[in-house]
Backbone as numpy.savetxt, mean C-alpha at the origin, in Angstrom:
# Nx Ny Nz CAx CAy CAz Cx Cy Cz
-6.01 19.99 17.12 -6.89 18.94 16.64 -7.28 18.04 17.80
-8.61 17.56 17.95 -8.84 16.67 18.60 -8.64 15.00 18.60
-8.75 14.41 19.39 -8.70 12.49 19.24 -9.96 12.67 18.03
-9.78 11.42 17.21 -10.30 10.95 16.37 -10.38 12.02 15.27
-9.94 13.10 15.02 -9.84 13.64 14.09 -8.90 13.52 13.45
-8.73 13.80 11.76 -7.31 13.17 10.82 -7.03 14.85 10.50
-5.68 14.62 10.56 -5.14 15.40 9.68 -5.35 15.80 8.29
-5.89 16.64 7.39 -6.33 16.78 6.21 -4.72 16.89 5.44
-3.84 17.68 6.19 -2.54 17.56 5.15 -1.54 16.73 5.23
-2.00 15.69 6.10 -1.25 14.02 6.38 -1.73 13.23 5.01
-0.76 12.61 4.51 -1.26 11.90 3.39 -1.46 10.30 3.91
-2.47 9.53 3.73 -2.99 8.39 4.42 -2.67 7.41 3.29
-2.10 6.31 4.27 -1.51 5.03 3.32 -1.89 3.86 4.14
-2.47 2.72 3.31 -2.72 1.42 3.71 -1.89 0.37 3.48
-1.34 -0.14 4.50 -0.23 -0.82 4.46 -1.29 -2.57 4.07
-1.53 -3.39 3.30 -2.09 -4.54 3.56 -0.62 -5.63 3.32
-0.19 -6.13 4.31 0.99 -6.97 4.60 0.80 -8.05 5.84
0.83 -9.31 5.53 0.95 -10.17 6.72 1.90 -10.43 7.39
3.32 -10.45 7.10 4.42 -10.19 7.69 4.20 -9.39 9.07
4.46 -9.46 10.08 4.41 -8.56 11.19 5.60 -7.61 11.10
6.87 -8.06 10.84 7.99 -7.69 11.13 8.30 -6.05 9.84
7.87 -6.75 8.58 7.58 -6.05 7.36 6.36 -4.50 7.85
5.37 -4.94 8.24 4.27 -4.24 8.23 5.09 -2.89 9.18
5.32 -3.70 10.60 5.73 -2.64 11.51 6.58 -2.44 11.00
7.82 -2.23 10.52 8.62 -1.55 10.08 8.43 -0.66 9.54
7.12 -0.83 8.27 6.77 0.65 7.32 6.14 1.47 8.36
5.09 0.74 8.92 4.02 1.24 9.78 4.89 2.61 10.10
5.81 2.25 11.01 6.79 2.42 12.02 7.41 3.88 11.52
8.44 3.51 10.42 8.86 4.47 9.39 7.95 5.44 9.07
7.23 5.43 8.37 6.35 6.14 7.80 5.41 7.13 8.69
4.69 6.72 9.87 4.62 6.82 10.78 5.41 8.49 11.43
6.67 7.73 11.61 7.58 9.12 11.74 8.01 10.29 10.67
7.84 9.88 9.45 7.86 10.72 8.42 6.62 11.90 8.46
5.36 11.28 9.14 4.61 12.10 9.49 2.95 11.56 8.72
3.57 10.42 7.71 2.13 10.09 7.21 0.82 9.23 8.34
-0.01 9.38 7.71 -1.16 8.64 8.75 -1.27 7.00 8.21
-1.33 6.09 8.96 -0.93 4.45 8.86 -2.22 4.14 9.06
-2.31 3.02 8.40 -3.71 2.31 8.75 -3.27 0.64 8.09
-2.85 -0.52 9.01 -2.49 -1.59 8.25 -3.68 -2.79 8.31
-3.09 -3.56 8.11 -4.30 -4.89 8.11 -3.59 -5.91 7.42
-3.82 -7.07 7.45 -3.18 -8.42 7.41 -3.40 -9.23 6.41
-4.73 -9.06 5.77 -5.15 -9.58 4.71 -5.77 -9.23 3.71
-6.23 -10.40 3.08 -7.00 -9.12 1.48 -8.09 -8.45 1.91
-8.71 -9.91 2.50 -10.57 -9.67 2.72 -10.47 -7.64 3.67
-9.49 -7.81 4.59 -9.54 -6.98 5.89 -9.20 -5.62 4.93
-8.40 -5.67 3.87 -7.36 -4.49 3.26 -8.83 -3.62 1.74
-8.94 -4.88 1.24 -10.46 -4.48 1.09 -11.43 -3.70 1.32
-11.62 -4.04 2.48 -12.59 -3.41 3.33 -12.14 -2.34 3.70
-10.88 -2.09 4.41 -10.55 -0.79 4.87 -9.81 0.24 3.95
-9.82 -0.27 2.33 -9.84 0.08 1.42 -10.81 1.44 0.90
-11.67 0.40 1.25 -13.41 1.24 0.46 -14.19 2.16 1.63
-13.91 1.78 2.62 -14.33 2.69 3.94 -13.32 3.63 4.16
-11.96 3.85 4.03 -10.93 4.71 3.77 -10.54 5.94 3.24
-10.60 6.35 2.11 -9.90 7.53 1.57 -8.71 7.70 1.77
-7.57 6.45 1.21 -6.62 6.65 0.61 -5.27 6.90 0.20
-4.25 8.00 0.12 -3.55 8.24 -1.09 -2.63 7.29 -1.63
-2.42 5.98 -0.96 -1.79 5.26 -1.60 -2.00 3.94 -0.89
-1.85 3.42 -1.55 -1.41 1.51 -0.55 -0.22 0.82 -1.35
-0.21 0.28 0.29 0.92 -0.51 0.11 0.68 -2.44 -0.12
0.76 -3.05 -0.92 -0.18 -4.05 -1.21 0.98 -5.57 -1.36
1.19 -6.31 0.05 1.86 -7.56 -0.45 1.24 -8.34 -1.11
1.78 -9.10 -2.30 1.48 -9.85 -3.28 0.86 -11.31 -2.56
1.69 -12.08 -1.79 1.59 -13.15 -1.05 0.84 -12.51 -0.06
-0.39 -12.75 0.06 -1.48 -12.96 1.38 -2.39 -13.83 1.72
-2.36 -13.91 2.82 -3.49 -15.27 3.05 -4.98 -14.85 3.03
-5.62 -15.73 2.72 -7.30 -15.49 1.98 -7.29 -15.62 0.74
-6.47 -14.48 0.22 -6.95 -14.23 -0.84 -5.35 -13.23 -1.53
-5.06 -13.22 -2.46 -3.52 -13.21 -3.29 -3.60 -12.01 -3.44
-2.76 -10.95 -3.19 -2.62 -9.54 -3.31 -3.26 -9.26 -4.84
-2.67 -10.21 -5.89 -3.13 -9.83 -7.24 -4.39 -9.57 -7.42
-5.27 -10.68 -6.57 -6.91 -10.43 -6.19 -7.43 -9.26 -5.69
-6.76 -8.85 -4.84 -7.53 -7.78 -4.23 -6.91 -6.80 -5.16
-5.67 -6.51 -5.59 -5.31 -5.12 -6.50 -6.71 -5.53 -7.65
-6.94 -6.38 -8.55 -7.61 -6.67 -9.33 -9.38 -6.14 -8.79
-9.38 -6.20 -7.58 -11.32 -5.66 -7.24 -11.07 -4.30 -6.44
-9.61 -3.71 -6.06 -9.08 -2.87 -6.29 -9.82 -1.73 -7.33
-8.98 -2.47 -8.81 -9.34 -1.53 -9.27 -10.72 -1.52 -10.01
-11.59 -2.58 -10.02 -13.07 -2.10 -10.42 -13.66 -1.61 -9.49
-13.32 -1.35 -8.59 -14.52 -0.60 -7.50 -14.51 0.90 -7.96
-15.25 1.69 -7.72 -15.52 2.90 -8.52 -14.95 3.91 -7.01
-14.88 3.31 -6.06 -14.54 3.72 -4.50 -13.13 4.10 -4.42
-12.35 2.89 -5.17 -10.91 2.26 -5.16 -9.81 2.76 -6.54
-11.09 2.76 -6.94 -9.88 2.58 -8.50 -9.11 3.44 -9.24
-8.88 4.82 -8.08 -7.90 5.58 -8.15 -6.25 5.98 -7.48
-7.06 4.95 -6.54 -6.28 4.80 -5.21 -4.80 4.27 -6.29
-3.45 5.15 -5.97 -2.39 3.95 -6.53 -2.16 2.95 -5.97
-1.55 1.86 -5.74 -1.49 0.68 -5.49 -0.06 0.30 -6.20
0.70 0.55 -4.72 2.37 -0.28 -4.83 2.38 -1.67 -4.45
2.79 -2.40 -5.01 3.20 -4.15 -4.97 4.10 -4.39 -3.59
4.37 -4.75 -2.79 5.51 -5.68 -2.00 5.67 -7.07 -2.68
6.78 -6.55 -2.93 7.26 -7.90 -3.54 8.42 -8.86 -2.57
8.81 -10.18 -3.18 10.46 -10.55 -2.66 10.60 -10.44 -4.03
12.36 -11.45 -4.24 12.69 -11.58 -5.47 12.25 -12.20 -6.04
12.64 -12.56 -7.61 12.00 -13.38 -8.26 10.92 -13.71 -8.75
9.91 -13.05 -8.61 8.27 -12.59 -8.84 7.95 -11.71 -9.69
9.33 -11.81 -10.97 9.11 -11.16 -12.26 7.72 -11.34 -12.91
7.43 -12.43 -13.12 5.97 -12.73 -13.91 4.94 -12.13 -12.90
5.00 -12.35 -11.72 3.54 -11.70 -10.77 3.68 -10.40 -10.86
4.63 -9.55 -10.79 5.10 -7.73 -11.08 4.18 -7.39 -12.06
4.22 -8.04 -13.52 3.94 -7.86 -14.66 2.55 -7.55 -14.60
2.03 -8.86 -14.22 0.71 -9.29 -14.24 -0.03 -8.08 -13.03
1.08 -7.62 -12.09 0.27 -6.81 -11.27 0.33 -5.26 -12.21
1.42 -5.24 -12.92 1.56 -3.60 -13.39 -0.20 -3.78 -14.99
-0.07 -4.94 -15.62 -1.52 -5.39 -16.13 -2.66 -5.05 -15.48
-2.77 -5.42 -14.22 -4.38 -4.92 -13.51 -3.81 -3.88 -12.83
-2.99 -2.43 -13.09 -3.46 -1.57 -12.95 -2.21 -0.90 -11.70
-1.16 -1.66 -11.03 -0.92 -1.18 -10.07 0.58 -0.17 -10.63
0.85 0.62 -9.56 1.76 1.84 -10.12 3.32 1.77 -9.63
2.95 0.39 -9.35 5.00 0.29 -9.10 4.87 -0.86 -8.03
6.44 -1.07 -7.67 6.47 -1.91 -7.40 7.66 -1.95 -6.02
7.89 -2.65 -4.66 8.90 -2.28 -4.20 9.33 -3.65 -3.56
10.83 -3.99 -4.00 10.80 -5.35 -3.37 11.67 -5.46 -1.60
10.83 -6.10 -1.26 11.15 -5.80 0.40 11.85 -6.09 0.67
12.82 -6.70 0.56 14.62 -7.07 1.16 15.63 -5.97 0.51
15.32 -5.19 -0.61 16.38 -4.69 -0.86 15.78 -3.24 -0.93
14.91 -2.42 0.39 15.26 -1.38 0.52 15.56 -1.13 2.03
16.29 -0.38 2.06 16.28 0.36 3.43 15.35 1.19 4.21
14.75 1.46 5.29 13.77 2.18 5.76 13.73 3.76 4.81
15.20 3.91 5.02 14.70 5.49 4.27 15.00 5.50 2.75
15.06 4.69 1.82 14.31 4.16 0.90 13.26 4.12 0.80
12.46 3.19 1.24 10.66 3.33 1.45 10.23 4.47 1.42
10.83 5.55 2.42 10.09 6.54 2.51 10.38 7.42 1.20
11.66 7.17 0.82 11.62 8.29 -0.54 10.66 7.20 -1.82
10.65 6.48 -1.33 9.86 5.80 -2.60 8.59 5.86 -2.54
8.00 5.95 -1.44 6.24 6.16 -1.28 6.37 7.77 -1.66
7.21 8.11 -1.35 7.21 9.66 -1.53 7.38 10.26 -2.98
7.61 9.65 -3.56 7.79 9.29 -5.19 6.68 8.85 -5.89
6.12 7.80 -5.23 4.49 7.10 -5.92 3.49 8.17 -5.38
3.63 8.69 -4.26 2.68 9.55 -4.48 2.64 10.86 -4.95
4.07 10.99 -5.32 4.17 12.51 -6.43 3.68 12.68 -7.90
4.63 11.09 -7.73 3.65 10.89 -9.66 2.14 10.66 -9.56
1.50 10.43 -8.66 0.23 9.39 -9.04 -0.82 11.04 -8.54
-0.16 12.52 -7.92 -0.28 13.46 -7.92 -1.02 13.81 -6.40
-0.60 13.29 -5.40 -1.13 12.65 -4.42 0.03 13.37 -3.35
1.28 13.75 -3.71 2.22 14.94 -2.91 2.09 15.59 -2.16
């Protein structure tokens, strides 16, 4: 394969997380598992590289600046571009009521970021994208 060409049997995930420490870590992980990374910092940016993208999963923190993860999962899923894409939550604790309200507009799980381990994540993206048929 050449530069700038993707892998067709790499499965591509959008990390949208402002955390640096959080982001690179999945980035990082995942990364070595063999998937193709593409992150970004905010809604407006995750959005965008959303709909210009193709996909198989994102990774979507709830708390973002601009604009509230719930927002963007929410135009997420009316875009006709987007709205197949699954869409996992980053959560912390305690954000029972925002979970809810995110599994309401549409998103397919949920993972809260202090209590997994790197290779956790990976069996768990590896999980959302089995069910969501994306494997």
């Amino acid at each position: 394969m050449t530069e700038g060409q993707t892998n067709p049997e790499k499965k591509k995930i959008l990390i949208i997380e402002d955390d640096f420490f959080v982001r690179d870590l999945y980035d990082r992980e995942l990364s070595r598992e063999g998937f193709e990374i593409e992150t970004t910092v905010d809604g407006p940016g995750g959005l965008l590289k959303a709909v210009e993208g193709k996909y198989d999963l994102i990774l979507l923190d709830i708390m973002l600046p601009k604009m509230s993860g719930l927002d963007v999962l929410k135009t997420l899923k009316e875009k006709d571009e987007t709205k197949d894409i699954p869409v996992v939550l980053l959560t912390n604790l305690g954000q029972d009521s925002v979970i809810r309200e995110g599994f309401s507009l549409g998103a397919a799980g949920y993972l809260i970021k202090a209590a997994y381990t790197p290779t956790q994540i990976i069996e768990e993206v590896k999980k959302f994208l089995k069910e969501s048929g994306n494997s």
